[in-house]
LUMDRENKE-92148 format. One record per atom (N, C-alpha, C): y negated, z, x negated. Coordinates in steps of 0.1 Angstrom, whole numbers, padded with zeros to 4 digits, always signed. Example, Ala and Ser with C-alpha at 12.3 -4.5 7.8 and 13.67 -1.06 7.14 Angstrom:
residues 2
+0057+0078-0132
+0045+0078-0123
+0033+0078-0132
+0022+0071-0128
+0011+0071-0137
+0000+0079-0129
***
This chain:
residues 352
-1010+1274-1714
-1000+1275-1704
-1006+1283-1692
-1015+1297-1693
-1023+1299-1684
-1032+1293-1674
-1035+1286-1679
-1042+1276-1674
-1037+1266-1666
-1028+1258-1668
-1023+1250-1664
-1017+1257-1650
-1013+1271-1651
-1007+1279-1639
-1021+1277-1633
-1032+1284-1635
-1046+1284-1629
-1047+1270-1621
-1043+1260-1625
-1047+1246-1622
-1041+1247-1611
-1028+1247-1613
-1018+1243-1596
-1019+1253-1589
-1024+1265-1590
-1026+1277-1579
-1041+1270-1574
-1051+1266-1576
-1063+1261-1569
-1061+1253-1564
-1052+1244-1571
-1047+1229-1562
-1038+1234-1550
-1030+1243-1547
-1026+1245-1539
-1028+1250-1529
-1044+1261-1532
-1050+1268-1520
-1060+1257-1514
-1061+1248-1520
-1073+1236-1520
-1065+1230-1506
-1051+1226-1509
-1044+1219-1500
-1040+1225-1488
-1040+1241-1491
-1036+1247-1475
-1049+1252-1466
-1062+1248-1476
-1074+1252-1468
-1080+1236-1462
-1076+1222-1469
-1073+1214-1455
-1068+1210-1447
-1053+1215-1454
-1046+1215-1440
-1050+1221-1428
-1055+1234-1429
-1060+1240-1418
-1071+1236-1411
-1076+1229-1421
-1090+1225-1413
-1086+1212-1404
-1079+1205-1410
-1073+1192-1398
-1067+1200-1387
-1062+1210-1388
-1054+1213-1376
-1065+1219-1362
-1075+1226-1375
-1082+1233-1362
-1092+1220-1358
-1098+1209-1369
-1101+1195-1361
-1096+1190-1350
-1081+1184-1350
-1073+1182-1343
-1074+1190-1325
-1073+1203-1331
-1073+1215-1316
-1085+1213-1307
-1098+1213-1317
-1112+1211-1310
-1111+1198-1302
-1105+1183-1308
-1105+1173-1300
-1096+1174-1289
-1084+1185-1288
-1079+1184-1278
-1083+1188-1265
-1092+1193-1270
-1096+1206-1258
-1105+1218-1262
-1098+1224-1274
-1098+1234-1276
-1093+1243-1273
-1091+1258-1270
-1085+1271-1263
-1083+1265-1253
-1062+1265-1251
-1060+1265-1239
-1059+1269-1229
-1064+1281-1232
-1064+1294-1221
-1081+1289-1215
-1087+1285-1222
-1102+1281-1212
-1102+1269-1203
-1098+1270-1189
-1098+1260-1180
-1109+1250-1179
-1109+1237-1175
-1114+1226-1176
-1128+1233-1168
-1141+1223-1169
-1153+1226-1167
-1148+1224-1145
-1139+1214-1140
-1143+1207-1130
-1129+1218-1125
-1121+1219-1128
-1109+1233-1123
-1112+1244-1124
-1110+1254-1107
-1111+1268-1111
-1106+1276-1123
-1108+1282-1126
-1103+1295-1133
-1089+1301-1126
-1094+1304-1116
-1081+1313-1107
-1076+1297-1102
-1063+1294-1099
-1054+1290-1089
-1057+1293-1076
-1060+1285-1066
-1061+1282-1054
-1050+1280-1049
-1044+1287-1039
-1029+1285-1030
-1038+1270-1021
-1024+1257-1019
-1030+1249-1013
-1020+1245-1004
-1026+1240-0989
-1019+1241-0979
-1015+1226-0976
-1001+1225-0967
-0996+1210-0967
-1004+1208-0953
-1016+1197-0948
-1021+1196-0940
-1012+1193-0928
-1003+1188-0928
-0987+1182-0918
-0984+1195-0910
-0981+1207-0919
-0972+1220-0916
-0980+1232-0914
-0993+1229-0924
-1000+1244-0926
-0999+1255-0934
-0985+1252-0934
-0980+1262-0948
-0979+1258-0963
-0981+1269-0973
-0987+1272-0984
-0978+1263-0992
-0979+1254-1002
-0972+1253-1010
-0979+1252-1024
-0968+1250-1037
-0973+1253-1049
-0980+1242-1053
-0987+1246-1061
-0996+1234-1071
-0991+1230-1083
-0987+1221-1087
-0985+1218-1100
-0991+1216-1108
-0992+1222-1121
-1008+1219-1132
-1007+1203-1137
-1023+1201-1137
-1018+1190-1144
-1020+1185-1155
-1012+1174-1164
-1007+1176-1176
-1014+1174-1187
-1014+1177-1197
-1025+1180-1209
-1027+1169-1212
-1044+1166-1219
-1049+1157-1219
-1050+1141-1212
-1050+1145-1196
-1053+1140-1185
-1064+1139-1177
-1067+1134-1172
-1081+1137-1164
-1079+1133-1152
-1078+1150-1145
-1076+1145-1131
-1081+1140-1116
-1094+1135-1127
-1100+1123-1115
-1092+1113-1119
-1090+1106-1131
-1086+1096-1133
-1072+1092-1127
-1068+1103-1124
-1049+1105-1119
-1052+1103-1104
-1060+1109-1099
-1064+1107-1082
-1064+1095-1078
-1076+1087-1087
-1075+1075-1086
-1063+1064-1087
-1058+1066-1100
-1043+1056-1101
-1035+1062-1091
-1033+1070-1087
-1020+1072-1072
-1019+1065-1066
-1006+1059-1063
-1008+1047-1051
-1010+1055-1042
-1013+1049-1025
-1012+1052-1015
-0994+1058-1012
-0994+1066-1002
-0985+1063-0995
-0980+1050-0985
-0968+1048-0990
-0966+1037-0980
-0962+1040-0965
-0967+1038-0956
-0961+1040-0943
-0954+1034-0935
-0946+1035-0925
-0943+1023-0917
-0955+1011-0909
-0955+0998-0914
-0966+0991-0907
-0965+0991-0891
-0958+0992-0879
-0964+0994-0868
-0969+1007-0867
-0971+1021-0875
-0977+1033-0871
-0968+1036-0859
-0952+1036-0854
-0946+1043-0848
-0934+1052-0851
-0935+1064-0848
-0929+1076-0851
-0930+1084-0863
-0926+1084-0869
-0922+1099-0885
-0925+1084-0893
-0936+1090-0899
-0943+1078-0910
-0928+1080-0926
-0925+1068-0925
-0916+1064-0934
-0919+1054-0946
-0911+1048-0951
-0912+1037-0962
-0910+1022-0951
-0920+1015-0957
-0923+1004-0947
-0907+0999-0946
-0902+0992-0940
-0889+0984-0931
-0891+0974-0942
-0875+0974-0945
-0874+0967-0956
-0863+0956-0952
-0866+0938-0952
-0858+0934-0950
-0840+0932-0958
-0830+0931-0952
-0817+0931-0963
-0820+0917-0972
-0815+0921-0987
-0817+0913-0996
-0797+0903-0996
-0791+0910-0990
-0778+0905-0987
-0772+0903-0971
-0765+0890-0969
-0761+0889-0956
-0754+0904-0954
-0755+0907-0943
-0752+0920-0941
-0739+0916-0926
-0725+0911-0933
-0716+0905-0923
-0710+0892-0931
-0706+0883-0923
-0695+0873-0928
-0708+0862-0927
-0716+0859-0918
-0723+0850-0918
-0737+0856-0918
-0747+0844-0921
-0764+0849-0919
-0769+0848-0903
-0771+0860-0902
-0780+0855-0887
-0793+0851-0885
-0796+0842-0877
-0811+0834-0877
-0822+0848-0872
-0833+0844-0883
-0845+0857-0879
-0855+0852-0870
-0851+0838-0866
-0859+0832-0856
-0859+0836-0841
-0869+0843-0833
-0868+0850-0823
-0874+0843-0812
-0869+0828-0811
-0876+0819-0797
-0866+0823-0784
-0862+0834-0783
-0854+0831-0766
-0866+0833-0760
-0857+0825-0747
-0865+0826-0734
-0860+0833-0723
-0870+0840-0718
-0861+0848-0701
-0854+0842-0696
-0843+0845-0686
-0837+0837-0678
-0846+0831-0668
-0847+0820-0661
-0853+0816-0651
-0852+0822-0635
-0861+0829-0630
-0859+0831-0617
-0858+0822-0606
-0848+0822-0595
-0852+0813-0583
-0859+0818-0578
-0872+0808-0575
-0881+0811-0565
-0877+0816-0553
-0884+0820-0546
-0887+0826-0530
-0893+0825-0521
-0894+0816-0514
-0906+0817-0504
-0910+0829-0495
-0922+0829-0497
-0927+0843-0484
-0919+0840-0468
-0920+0829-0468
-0914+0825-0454
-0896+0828-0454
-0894+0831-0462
-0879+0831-0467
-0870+0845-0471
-0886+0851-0468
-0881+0866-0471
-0875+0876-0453
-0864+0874-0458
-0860+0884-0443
-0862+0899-0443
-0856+0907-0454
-0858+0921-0454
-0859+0923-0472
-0864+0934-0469
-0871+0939-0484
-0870+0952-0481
-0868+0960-0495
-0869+0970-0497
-0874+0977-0512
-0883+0985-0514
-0890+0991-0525
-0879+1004-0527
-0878+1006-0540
-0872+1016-0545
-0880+1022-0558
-0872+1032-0562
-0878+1038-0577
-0868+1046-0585
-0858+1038-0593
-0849+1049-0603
-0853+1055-0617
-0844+1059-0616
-0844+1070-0634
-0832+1063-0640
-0831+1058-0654
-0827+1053-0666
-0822+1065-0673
-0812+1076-0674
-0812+1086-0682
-0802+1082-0693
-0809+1079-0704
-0802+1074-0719
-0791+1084-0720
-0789+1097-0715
-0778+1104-0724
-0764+1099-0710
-0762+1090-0703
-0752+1092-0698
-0742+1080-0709
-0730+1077-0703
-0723+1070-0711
-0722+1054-0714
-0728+1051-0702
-0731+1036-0699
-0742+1033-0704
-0755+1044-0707
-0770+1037-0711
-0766+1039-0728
-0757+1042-0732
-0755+1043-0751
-0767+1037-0759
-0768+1021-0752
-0770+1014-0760
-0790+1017-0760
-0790+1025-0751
-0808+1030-0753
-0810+1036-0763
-0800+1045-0769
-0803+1057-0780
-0793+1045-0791
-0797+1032-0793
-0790+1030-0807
-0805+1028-0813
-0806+1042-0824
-0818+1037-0834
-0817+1033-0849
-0812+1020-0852
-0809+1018-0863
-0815+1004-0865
-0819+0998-0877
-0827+0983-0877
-0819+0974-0880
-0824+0960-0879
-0818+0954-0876
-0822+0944-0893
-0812+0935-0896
-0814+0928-0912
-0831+0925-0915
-0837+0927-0903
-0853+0918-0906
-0860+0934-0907
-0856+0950-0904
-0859+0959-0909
-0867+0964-0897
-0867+0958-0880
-0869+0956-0867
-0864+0971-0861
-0867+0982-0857
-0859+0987-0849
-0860+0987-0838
-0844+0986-0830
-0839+0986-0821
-0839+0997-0809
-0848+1003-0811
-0848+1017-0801
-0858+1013-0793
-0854+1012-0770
-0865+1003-0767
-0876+1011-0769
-0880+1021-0769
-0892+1029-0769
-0902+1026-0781
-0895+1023-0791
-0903+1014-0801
-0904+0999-0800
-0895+0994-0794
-0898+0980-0787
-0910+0980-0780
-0910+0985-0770
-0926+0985-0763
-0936+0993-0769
-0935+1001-0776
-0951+1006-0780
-0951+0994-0792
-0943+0988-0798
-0949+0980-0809
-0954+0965-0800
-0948+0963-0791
-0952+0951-0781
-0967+0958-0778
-0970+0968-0774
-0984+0974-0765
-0998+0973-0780
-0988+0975-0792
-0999+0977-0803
-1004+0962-0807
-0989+0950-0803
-0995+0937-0812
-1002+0930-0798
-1005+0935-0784
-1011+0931-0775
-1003+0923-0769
-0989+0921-0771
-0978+0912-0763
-0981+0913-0749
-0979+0927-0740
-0983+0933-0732
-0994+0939-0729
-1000+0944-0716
-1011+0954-0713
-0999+0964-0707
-1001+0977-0710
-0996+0986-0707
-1010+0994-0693
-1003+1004-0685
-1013+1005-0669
-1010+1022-0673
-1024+1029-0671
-1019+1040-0665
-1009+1045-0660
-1005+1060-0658
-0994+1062-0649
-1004+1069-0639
-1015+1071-0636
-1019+1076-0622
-1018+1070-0610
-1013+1058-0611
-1004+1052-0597
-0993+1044-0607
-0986+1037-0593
-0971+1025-0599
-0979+1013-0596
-0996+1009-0593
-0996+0997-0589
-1003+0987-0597
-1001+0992-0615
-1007+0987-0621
-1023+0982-0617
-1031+0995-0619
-1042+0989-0614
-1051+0996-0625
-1051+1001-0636
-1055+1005-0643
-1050+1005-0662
-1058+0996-0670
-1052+0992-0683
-1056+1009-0689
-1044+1002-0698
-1043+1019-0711
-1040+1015-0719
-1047+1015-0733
-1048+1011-0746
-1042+1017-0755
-1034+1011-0768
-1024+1019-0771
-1032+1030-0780
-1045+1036-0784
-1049+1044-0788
-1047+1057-0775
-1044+1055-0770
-1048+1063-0755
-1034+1065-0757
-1022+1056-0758
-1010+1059-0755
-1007+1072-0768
-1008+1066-0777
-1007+1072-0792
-1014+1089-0792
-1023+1089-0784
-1032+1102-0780
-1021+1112-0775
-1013+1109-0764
-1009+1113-0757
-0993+1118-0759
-0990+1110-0770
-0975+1111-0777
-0981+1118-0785
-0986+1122-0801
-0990+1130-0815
-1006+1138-0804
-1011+1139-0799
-1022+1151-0797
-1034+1143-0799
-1045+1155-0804
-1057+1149-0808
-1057+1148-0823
-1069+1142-0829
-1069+1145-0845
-1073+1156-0846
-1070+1164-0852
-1076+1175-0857
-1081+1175-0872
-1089+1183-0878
-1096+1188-0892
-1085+1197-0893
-1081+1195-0906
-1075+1212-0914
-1076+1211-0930
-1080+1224-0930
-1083+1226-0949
-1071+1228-0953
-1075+1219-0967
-1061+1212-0976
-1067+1213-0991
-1059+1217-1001
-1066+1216-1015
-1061+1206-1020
-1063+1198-1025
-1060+1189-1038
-1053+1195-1047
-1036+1190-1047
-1027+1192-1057
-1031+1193-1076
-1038+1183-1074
-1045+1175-1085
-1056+1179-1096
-1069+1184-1087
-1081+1187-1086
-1082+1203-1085
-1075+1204-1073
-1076+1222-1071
-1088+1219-1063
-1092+1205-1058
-1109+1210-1045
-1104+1208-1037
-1106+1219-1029
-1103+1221-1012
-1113+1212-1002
-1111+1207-0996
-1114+1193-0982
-1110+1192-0969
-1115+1190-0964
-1110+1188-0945
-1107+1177-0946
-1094+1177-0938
-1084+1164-0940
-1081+1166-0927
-1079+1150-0918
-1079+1148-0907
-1061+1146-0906
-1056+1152-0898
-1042+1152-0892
-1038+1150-0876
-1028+1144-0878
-1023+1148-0863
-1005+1146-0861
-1000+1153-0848
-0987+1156-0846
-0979+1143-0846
-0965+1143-0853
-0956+1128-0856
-0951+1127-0842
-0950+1117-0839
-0946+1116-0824
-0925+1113-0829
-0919+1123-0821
-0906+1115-0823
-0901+1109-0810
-0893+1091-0817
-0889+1081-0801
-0877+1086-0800
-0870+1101-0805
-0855+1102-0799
-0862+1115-0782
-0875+1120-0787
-0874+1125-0772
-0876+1121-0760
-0878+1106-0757
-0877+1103-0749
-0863+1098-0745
-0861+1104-0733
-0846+1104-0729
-0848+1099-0715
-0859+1093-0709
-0856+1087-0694
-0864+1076-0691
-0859+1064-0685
-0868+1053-0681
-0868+1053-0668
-0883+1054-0661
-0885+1049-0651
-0884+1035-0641
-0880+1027-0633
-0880+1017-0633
-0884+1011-0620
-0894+1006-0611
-0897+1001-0600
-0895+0988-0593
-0887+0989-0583
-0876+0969-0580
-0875+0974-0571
-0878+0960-0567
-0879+0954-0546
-0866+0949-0548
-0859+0950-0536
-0846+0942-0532
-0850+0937-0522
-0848+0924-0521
-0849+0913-0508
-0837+0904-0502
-0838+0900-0494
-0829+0888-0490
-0833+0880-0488
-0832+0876-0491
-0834+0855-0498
-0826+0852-0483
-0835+0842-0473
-0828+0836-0465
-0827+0822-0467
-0829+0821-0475
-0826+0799-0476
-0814+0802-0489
-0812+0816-0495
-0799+0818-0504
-0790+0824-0497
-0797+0831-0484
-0784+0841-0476
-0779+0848-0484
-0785+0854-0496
-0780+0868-0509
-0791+0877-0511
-0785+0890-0512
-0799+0900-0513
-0795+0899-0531
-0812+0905-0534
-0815+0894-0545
-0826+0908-0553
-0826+0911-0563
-0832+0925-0573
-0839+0921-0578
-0855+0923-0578
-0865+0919-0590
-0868+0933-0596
-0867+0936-0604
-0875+0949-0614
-0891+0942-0613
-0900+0954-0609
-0914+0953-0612
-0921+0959-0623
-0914+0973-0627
-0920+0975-0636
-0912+0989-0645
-0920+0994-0653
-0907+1002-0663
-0917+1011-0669
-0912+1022-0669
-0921+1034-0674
-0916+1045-0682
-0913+1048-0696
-0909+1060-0705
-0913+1073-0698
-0902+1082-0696
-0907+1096-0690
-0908+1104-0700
-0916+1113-0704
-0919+1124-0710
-0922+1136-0702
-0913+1148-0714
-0910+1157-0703
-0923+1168-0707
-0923+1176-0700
-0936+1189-0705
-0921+1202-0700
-0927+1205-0711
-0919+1223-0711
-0924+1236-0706
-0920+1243-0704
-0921+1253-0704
-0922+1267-0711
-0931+1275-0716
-0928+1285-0725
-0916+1289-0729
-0903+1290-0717
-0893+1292-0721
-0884+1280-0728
-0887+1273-0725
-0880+1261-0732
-0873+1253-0724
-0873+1259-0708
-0870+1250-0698
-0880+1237-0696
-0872+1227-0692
-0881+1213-0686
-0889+1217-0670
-0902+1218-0674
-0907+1217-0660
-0907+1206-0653
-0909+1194-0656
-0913+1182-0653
-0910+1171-0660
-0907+1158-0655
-0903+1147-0661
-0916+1133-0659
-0927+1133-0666
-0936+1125-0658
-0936+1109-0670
-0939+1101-0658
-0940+1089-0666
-0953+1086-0679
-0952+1078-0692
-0961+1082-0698
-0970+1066-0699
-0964+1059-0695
-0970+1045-0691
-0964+1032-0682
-0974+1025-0678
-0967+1014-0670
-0963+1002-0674
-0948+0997-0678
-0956+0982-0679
-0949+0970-0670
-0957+0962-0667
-0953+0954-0655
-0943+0946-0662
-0927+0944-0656
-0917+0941-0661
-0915+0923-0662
-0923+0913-0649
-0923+0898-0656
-0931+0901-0667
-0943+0905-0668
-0950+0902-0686
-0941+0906-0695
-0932+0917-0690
-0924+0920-0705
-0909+0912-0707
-0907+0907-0701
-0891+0900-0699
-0891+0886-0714
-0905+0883-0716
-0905+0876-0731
-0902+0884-0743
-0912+0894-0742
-0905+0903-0756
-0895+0908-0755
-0889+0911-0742
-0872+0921-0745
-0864+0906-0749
-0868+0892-0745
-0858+0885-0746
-0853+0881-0761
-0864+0889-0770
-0863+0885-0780
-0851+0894-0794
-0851+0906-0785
-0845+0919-0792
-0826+0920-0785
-0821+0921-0795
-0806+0921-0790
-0807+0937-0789
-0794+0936-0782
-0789+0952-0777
-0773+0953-0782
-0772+0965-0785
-0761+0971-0792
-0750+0970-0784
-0736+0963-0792
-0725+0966-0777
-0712+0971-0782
-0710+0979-0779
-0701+0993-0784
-0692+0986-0787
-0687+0978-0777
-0671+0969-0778
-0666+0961-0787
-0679+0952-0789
-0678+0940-0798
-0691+0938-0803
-0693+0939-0820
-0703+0937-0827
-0711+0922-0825
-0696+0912-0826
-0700+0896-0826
-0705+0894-0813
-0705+0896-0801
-0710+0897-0790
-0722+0906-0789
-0733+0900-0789
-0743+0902-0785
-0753+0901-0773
-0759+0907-0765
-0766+0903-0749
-0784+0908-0760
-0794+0902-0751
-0808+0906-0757
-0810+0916-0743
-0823+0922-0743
-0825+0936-0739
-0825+0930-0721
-0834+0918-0721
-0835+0909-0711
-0828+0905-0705
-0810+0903-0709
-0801+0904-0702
-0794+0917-0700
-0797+0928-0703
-0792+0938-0703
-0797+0945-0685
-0816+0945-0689
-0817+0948-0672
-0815+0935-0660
-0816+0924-0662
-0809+0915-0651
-0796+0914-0649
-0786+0917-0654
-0774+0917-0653
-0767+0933-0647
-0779+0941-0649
-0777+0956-0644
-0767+0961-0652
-0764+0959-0667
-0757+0967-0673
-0765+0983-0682
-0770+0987-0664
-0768+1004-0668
-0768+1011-0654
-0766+1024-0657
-0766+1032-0645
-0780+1040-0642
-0781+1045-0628
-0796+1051-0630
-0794+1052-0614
-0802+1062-0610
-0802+1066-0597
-0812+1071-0592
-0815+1067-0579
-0829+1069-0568
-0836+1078-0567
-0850+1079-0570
-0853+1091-0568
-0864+1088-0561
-0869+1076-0549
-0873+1077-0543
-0876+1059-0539
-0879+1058-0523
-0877+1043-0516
-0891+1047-0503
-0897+1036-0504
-0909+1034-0498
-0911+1039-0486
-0922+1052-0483
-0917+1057-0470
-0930+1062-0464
-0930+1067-0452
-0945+1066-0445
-0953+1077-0452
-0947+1085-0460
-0949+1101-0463
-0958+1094-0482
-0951+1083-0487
-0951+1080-0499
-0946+1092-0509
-0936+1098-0506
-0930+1110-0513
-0916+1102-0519
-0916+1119-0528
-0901+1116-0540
-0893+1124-0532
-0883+1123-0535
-0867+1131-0526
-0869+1141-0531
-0872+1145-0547
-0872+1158-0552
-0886+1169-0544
-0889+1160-0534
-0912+1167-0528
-0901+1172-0517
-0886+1168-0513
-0884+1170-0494
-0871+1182-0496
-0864+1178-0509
-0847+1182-0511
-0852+1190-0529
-0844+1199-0526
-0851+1213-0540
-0833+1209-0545
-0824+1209-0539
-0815+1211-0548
-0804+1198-0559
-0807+1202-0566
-0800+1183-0577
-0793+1179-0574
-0776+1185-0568
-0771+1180-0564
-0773+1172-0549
-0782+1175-0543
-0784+1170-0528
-0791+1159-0530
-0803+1157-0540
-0808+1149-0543
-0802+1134-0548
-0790+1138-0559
-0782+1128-0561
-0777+1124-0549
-0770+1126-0537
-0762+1126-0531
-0775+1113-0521
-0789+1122-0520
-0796+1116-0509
-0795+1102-0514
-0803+1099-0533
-0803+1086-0536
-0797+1074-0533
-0778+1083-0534
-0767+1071-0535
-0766+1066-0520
-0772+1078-0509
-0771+1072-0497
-0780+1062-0491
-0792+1061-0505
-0802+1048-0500
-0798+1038-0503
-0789+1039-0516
-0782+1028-0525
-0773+1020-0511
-0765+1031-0508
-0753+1025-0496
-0763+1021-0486
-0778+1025-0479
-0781+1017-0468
-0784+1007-0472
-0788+1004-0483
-0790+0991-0488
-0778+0978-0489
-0767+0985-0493
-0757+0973-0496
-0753+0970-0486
-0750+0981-0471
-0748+0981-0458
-0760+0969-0454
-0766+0969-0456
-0777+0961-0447
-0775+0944-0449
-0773+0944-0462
-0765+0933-0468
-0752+0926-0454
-0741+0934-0458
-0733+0934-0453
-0735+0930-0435
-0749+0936-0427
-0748+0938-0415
-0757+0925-0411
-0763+0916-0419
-0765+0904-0420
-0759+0891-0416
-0747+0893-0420
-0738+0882-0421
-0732+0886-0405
-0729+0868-0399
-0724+0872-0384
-0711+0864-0388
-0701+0867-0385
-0685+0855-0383
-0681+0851-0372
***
């Protein structure tokens, strides 16, 4: 009977001395001590910085029996918006459902409206002007509608034209004159909206290896709040009607001041308005009244559905009203009084 006890007590230490041995097998293939950090990760935790902001944020460890080169690698990319304009987002996604009672065609063949010609010989009086477009009044609404359209398109013009300037629809001109005489490339534009690139040290979430990572500032299209716009008014004498061409159209950007006043409202490009009258023809514009009624952007400035006022008309000095008149209210007052010589002139035309 002794014995037989002797038997199953050996059998039994037999069994708990391989169990143990598989377990500490088992531990060695894991790793080993998990308190001993990987050969290719510090020891200490590295604080790692968001290259965007600059400021510190946390690291998350990463997860046991992973290898985190191999995780670097499988990451997708981020997805961005494909034109590269404004606050990098998730690419535009077309609707998978009619979005309304019927489908609207994604087919974008309009055409400008046709101008009547003019003969030089037919031109009696002309006059050059230069207004401001300011989106926050009540009538320009439909400048600040930023929302996309079923094909995932947005509607804000300021991203209408830089995505026309990036697919080379248009050449966009300097703003160091209004006479289009100088091309600006939309890297140049893109410069001048987000900054330069800069280097900033960044650690790897992942890795814990710190790298110079190239960044630069997100441009946002809600601060642009003013369009410049340049148009001759003539009188057509074989039509006997004075008669509006827009020449050209220019986004103002403002520069601040340390205190946070606007010092300045300067234009941040040119683009000559017949080359662009094909692409606005192709983008509808928002209309507060009636959804089913739609105008494209192209009828929006030929038809003159916005407000905007003079801030300066062709003069021996080549000056702005704001270079002669300091105060805003006088300044409005000067513009509308160019506005009225003009329609008067119209008017002083006609004999009965």
């Amino acid at each position: 009977m002794r014995a037989v006890i002797l038997k199953q007590i050996s059998w039994s230490a037999f069994l708990v001395i391989m169990l143990a041995s598989t377990s500490a097998e088992a531990q060695t293939r894991r790793g080993g001590n998990r308190t001993t950090p990987p050969a290719n990760q510090p020891a200490q935790q590295q604080p790692a910085t968001n290259p965007a902001t600059g400021r510190p944020v946390t690291v998350p460890p990463a997860p046991a029996g992973t290898d985190p080169a191999t995780m670097q690698q499988q990451a997708p990319p981020p997805s961005l918006r494909q034109d590269g304009i404004g606050t990098p987002v998730d690419t535009p996604r077309k609707s998978l459902r009619i979005d309304g009672v019927s489908e609207k065609s994604p087919i974008r063949d309009r055409v400008p409206i046709t101008y009547d010609h003019i003969r030089e010989d037919d031109k009696f009086w002309e006059k050059q002007i230069w207004q401001v477009i300011d989106i926050r009044e009540k009538m320009n609404l439909p400048f600040q509608y930023n929302v996309e359209d079923e094909t995932g398109v947005n509607q804000l013009l300021i991203n209408i034209l830089l995505n026309a300037i990036r697919t080379k629809e248009v050449e966009a001109f300097s703003p160091i004159d209004d006479r289009f005489s100088t091309v600006m490339s939309y890297d140049e534009i893109m410069t001048k909206l987000t900054g330069e690139v800069r280097s900033v040290r960044s650690v790897d979430p992942v890795t814990g290896e710190e790298k110079l990572v190239e960044t630069r500032d997100e441009f946002n299209p809600e601060t642009i709040k003013q369009f410049k716009i340049k148009e001759v008014w003539v009188f057509d004498q074989e039509a006997s009607a004075l008669k509006v061409r827009i020449l050209g159209i220019a986004p103002m950007v403002s520069r601040i001041n340390d205190d946070g006043s606007i010092r300045a409202s300067i234009p941040l490009f040119w683009l000559y308005y017949p080359d662009l009258r094909p692409v606005l023809a192709k983008y509808d514009v928002y209309n507060q009244n009636n959804d089913a009624s739609t105008m494209t952007w192209e009828d929006l400035f030929e038809m003159r559905f916005f407000t905007s006022y003079v801030v300066k008309e062709k003069n021996a000095f080549n000056r702005d009203i704001n270079s002669y008149i300091k105060d805003g209210v006088m300044r409005l007052l000067e513009g509308q009084a160019i506005k009225d010589k003009i329609f008067n002139k119209e008017q002083d035309l006609w004999e009965y």
